[in-house]
N, C-alpha and C positions, 0 to 999 in steps of 0.2 A: 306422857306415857307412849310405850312403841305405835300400836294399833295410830294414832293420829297422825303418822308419818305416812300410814297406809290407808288411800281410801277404799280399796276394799274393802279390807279388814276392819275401816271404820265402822263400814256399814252393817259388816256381819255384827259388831260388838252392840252396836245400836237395837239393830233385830233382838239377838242375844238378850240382852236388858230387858227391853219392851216385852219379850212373852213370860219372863222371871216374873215382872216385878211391876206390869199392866204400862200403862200410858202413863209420863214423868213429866212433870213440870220440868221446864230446863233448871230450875232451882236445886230440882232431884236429883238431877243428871246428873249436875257434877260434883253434889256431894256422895254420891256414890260413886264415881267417876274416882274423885279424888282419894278410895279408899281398896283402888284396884291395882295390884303389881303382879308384873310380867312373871310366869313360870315357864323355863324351858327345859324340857322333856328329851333325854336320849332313845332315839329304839330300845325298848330292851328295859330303861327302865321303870324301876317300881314308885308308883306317885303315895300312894299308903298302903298298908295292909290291914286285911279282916281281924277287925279287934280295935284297932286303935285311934285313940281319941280324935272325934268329930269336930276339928278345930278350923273349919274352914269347905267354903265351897268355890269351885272350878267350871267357866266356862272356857271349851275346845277354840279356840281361834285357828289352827291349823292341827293337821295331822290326824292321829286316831288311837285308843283307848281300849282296854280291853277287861273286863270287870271281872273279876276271879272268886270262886269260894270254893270253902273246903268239899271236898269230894269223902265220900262216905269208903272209909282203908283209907285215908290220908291221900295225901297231894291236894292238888286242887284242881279247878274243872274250872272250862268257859261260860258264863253265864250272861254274857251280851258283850257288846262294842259303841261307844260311844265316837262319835263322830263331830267333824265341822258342824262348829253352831248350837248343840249338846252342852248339854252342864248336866254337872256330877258330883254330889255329897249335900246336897241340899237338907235331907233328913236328916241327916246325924248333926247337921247345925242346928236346925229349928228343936227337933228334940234332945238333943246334946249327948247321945246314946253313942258305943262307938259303933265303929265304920262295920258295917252288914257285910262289905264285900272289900276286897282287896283293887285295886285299878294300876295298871303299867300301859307303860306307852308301847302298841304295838310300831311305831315309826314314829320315828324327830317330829315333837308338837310342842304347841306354843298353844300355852292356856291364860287365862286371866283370874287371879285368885282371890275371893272374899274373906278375910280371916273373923272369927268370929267375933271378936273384940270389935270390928268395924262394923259388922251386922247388926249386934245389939246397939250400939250409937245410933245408929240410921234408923233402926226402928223405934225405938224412945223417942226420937221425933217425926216416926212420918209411919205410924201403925200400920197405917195403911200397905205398906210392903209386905210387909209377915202374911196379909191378909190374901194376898194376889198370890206372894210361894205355896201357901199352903194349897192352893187352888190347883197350883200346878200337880203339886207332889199330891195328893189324893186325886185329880185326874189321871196320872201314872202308876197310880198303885191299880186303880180301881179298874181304867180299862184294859180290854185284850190285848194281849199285842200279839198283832198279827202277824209276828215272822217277819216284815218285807225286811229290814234293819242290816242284815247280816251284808248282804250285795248290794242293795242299793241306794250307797253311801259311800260306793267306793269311788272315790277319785284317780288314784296313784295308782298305777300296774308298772312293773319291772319286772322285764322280760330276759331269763337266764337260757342262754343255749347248753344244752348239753352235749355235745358231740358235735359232728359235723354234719349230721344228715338231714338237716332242715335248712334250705335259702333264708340268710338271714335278713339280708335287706327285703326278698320277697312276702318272708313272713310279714315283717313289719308293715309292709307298707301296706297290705291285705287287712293285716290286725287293726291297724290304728281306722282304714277304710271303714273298715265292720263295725267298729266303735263310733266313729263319726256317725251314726246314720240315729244314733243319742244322744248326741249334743258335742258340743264341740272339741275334740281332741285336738293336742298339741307334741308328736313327735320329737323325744330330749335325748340326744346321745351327747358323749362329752365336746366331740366338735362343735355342733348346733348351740349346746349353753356357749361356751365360751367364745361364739362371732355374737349370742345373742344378747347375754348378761351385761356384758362389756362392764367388767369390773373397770371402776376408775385407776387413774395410775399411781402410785404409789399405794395404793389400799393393799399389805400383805397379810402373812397369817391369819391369826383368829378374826380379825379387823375383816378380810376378805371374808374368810370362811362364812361369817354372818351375815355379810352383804348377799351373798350367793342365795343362800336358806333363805332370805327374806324373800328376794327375787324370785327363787321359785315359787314361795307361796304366795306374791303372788299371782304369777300363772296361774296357778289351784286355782284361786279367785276368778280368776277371770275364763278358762275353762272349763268345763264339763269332766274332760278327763286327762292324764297326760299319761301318756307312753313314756316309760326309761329305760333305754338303751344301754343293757348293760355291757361293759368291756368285756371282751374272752378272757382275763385274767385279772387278778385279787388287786385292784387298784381303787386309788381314792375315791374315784366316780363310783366305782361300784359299788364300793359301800355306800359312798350316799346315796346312789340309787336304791339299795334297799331300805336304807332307814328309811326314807321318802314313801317309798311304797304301802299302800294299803293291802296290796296284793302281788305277793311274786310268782308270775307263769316260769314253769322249768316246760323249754317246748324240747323235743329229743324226736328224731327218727325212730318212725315204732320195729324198725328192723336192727337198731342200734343195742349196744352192750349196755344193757339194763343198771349196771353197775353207776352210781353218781361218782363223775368227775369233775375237774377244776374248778370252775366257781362254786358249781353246789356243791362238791366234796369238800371242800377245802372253809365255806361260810355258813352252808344250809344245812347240812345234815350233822347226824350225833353232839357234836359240843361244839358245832360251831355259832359261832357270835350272832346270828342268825335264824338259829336253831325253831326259834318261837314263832317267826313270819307265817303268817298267812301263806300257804302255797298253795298250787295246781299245776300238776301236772298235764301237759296236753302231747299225746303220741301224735304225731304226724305218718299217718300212712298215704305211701307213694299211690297206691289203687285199689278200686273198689272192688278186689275181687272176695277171697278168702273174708270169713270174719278175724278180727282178732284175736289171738291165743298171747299165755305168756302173761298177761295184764301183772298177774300177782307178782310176777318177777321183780318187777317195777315200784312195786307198791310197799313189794313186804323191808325193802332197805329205803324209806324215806318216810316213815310215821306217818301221820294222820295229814293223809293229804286227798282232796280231791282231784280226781284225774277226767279229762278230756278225751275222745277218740274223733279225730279230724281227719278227712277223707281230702289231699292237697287239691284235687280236682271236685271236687264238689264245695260249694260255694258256700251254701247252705250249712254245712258243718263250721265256716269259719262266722258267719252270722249267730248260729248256734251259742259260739264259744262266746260270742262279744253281748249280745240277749243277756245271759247269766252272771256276765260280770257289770252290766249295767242294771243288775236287777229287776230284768223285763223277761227273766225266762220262764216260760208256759210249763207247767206242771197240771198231770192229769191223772186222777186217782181213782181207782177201780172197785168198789165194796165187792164182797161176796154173796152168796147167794144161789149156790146151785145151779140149775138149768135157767132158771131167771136171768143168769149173767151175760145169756146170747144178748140182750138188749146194749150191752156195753159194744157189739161189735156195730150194730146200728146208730150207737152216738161215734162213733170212732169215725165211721161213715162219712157222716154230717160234717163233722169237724174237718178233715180232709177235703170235705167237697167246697167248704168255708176258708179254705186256705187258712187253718188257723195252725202256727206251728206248735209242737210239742218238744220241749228242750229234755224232759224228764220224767218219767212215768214212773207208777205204783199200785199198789192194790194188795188185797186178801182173798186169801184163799180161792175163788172160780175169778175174781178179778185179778188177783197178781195173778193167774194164768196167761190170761188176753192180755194184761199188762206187759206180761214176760212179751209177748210177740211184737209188741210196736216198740219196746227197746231195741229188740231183734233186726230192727228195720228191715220188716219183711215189707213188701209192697201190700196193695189191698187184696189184691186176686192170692197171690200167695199165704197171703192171713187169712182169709177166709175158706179156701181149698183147705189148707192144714187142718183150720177147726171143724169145717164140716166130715173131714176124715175122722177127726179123734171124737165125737160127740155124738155121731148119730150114723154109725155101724157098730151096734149092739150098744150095751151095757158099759158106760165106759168105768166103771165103780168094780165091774168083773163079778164073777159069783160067789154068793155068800161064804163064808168061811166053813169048816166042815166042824171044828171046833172053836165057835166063838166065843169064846175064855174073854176077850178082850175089846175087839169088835164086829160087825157083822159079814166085814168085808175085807179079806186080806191086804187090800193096798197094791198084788203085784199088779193087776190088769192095768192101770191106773200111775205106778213106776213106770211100765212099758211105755204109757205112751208119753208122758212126759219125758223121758230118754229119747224115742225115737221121732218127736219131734222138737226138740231142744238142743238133742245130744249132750255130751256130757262135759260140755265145759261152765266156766265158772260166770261167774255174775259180773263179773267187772271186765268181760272180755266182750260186755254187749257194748254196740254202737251207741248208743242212748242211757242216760243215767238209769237206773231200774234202780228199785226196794221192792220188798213185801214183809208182809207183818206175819207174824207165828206168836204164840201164848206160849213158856215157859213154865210146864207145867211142877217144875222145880221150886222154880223161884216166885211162879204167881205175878210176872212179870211180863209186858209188850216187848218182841226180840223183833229189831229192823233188821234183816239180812241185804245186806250190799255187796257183801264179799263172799264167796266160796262158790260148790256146786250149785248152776241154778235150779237142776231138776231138783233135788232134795231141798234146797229151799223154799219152792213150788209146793211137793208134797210135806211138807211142814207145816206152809203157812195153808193145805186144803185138807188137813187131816180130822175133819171133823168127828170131836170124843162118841165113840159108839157108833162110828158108822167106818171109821179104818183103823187103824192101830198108831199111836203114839209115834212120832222119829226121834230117833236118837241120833243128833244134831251136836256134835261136838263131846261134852258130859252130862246132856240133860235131854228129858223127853219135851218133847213141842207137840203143840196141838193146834187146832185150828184159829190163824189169829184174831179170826168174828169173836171168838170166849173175850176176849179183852180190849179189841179194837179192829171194828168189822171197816172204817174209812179213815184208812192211817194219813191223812191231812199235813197233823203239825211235822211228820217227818219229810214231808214237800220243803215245806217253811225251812226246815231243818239242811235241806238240801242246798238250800240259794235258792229255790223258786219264789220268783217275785209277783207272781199268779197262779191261783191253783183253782182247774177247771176238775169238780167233783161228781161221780156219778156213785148216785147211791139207790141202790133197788128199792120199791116198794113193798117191802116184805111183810107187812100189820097184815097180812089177811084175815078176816072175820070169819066166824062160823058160829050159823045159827044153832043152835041145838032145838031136835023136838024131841030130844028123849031126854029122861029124867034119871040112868045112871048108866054109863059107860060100856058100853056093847061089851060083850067077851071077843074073844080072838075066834071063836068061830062065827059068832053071828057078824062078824066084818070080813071074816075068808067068804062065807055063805053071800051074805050081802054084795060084795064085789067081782066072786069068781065065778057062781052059779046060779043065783039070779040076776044078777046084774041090773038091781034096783036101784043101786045108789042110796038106800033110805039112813045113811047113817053119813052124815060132813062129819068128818073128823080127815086132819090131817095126816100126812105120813108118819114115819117115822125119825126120816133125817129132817124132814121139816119141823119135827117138834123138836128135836135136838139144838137144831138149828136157832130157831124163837128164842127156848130157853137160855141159850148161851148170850145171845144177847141182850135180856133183860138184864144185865149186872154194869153193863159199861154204856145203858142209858145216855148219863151225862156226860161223857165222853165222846159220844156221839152226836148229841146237839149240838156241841160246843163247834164237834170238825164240819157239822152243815153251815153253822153262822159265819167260821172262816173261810170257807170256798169264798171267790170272787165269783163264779157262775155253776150254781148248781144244777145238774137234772137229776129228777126223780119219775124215771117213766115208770107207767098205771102196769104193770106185771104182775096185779096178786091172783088173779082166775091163772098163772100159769105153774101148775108144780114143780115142790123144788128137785124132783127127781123126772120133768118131762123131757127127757132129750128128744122127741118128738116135735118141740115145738123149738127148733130152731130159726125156721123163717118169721116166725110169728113174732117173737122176742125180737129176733135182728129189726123188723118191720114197726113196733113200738117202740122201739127204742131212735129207730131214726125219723120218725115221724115226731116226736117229741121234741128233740133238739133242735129239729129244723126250727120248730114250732119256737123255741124257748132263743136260739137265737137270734132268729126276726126278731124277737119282743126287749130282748139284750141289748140289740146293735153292739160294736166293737168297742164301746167306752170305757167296758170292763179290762181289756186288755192291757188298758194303763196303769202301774201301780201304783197305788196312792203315796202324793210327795216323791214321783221320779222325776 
């Protein structure tokens, strides 16, 4: 069998085995051994589809996988990526049900296939394997998975220029630099393979062709990661640079004509044979002045791609970029919460002063506010001046409405300042990946926004029901996205974050009661504005609003504390959710806690788990 030719690959098939099917007598081995045949996988193609018959199970010896189901209005939709070392169809063996999902090769793989016919043999005589898979497969059903899967599994990046306005050898050498500093990279242009393969002589066509694949993988094996060096135009290497790839960077000058040309025109976009690759886009800008504008130009002719913003003189943006494709990028999520949320600029603090980076940030509603600002890549003094402007000269909510038909607070004071410290461009023109989460109150539905206006995104995801008025965000109204997911987590996961540092308010605040039925609206006017007794704890009003809304996504919010790799939860419930008054207090709890909670942390969290 191929795999014994290669001791890599021996070794992965070994691993392979051992976690299926427990520890094997060498007896076991190689009657299961004996009952394994090579499958080779084109880019591109389909290994089965959703529905049909469970006639066999696939472990990955090279390449990578991509598991498909139908999507609700047809088509179908991503539903994970199996990688090196991975096996796939195990279930629909053991229970002989058809296939739950569809799987194609996103790049040229080489798997090792169990048919079922061999499976029940081996089991008739050695029970004990059924016993060990099943362990596996209800270990995978049962627990979380926590996102890290997406990025940090990639091995293969091929790297497509678009235009001329990025140093191609500079780039690389910088890129593969940045990568190295997670294990070991191996820089491949078609020069480099062919002084280094050294095909034998007389080895042509197909004969070569194989030899080559094999060679590179094993490279794969033996390195961390490989750089492929694609040609400026549609030749053989290039293609097999993409099939190879687990991930293709399209890197372009961010002052260049947005339009895709020659190898992505011609292989990556619309119908080209490529069409399906994993990409990322990364703009290259010459300097650090202006923010980026234009993003969408980019974005809206190349599908569902994520994009990069890299600064050529700052260093940091290209470590950035190499973090998230090695699965080590730092994600950090912001809950909402009112005037409580000053505490997030005190963990923000801490974290800066910890030298901890941050690849991509998030939040709801008063948290994707502060969120919005550290994608923004304001410095600290500049973050904090801005906020202490917008939060505590007057009322930032503005005065009540004169007809509250709808809710108490018209929303413009509150537009204003989100405009005049954001300005009015879009979400994808920030330095830093951003989301925020808004409720759909159409569809009863979590809306990520990563694309569009980010002020109105902002006032979307902070539009709390009965305290602003509803946005109308494309065709539908949004409301506050604490109604349905006050610490959007799994959209970090979602992102490529391969750690995700969570801060989530202490919002449970208690209240005793000494009274046995609920004051009227005067004796609480009376109570607070004229005597000024206090004698009635009862909450506000967007505090109660607030509470209520989150009592329905409970579970959903346990779930995004358990996933955090480091959560804070600083003590803010004596502060109300309508105190803009107490800005330094929040900012001062909030960074005294982290400080607090990362001593006790240390840095071991920032590894992700199986990087």
């Amino acid at each position: 069998m191929e795999p014994r030719r290669d001791p890599v690959r021996r070794e992965l098939l070994d691993r392979t085995l051992v976690s299926l099917f427990g520890t094997l007598s060498p007896g076991s081995y190689r009657e299961i051994e004996e009952n394994l045949e090579v499958v080779h996988l084109k880019g591109g193609e389909r290994l089965f589809s959703q529905g049909d018959p469970g006639d066999s199970m696939y472990m990955v010896m090279g390449g990578r996988l991509r598991a498909l189901g139908r999507a609700d209005g047809g088509g179908e939709r991503i539903l994970g990526e199996i990688s090196r070392g991975e096996s796939v169809g195990e279930l629909a063996l053991i229970t002989g049900e058809p296939r739950s999902a569809g799987i194609e090769a996103i790049r040229d793989s080489i798997l090792i296939r169990l048919s079922k016919d061999s499976f029940e043999r081996l089991i008739r005589s050695q029970p004990e394997l059924l016993l060990n898979l099943c362990r596996v497969v209800v270990r995978r059903l049962t627990r979380p998975e926590r996102g890290r899967g997406r990025n940090s599994r990639i091995r293969s990046v091929a790297v497509v220029f678009a235009g001329e306005g990025v140093p191609r050898e500079e780039f690389l050498r910088r890129f593969s630099a940045s990568l190295g500093a997670h294990g070991s990279t191996l820089h491949l242009s078609r020069e480099r393979v062919e002084a280094l393969a050294g095909i034998p002589p007389g080895v042509e066509g197909l004969e070569a062709d194989r030899y080559l694949a094999s060679w590179l993988d094993e490279q794969e094996g033996r390195h961390r990661f490989l750089v492929y060096e694609v040609d400026a135009t549609d030749s053989p290497w290039t293609r097999r640079c993409l099939r190879q790839a687990d991930r293709v960077l399209v890197v372009a000058g961010a002052k260049d004509d947005p339009a895709p040309r020659g190898v992505e025109a011609a292989l990556l976009v619309a119908a080209g044979p490529f069409a399906n690759a994993s990409r990322d886009l990364v703009l290259v800008h010459a300097g650090e002045g202006d923010a980026p504008a234009g993003t969408g130009r980019w974005l809206d002719s190349r599908g569902s791609v994520r994009h990069h913003h890299l600064r050529w003189g700052r260093g940091g943006d290209m470590e950035r970029l190499a973090r998230l494709l090695a699965g080590k990028g730092v994600g950090i999520v912001f809950s909402g919460g009112g005037a409580k949320g000053f505490a997030h600029i005190g963990v923000l603090k801490a974290l800066r002063e910890a030298s901890i980076p941050i690849d991509m940030v998030g939040g709801t509603s008063m948290g994707a506010i502060f969120a919005a600002g550290v994608a923004a890549d304001w410095d600290f003094e500049t973050y904090l001046r801005k906020f202490l402007q917008a939060f505590t000269r007057g009322n930032p909510m503005g005065g009540i409405s004169l007809l509250p038909l709808v809710s108490f607070f018209s929303g413009e004071r509150m537009d204003s300042l989100l405009k005049g410290h954001f300005g009015e461009g879009d979400i994808e023109d920030l330095w830093i990946t951003f989301y925020c989460a808004s409720s759909n109150l159409t569809t009863g539905s979590v809306v990520v926004h990563d694309r569009g206006p980010l002020w109105k995104a902002l006032r979307a995801s902070s539009s709390l029901p009965g305290v602003f008025p509803p946005v109308v965000y494309g065709d539908h109204l949004h409301v506050d996205g604490g109604t349905l997911d006050n610490l959007p987590v799994a959209a970090a996961r979602e992102f490529g974050a391969g750690v995700v540092i969570a801060c989530d308010l202490d919002l449970d605040k208690q209240y005793r009661l000494d009274y046995q039925a609920f004051p009227s609206n005067w004796e609480l006017f009376k109570d607070r504005y004229i005597t000024r007794g206090k004698r009635f704890r009862v909450p506000d009003l967007p505090s109660i609003v607030f509470q209520a809304t989150l009592l329905g996504n409970h579970e959903k919010h346990e779930k995004a504390l358990a996933d955090a790799d480091i959560l804070f939860r600083p003590k803010v419930r004596k502060i109300g959710f309508l105190d803009w008054g107490a800005f330094g207090q929040a900012m001062e709890i909030g960074y005294l806690h982290a400080m607090e909670r990362l001593e006790q942390a240390g840095r071991a969290w920032l590894e992700p788990d199986g990087a």
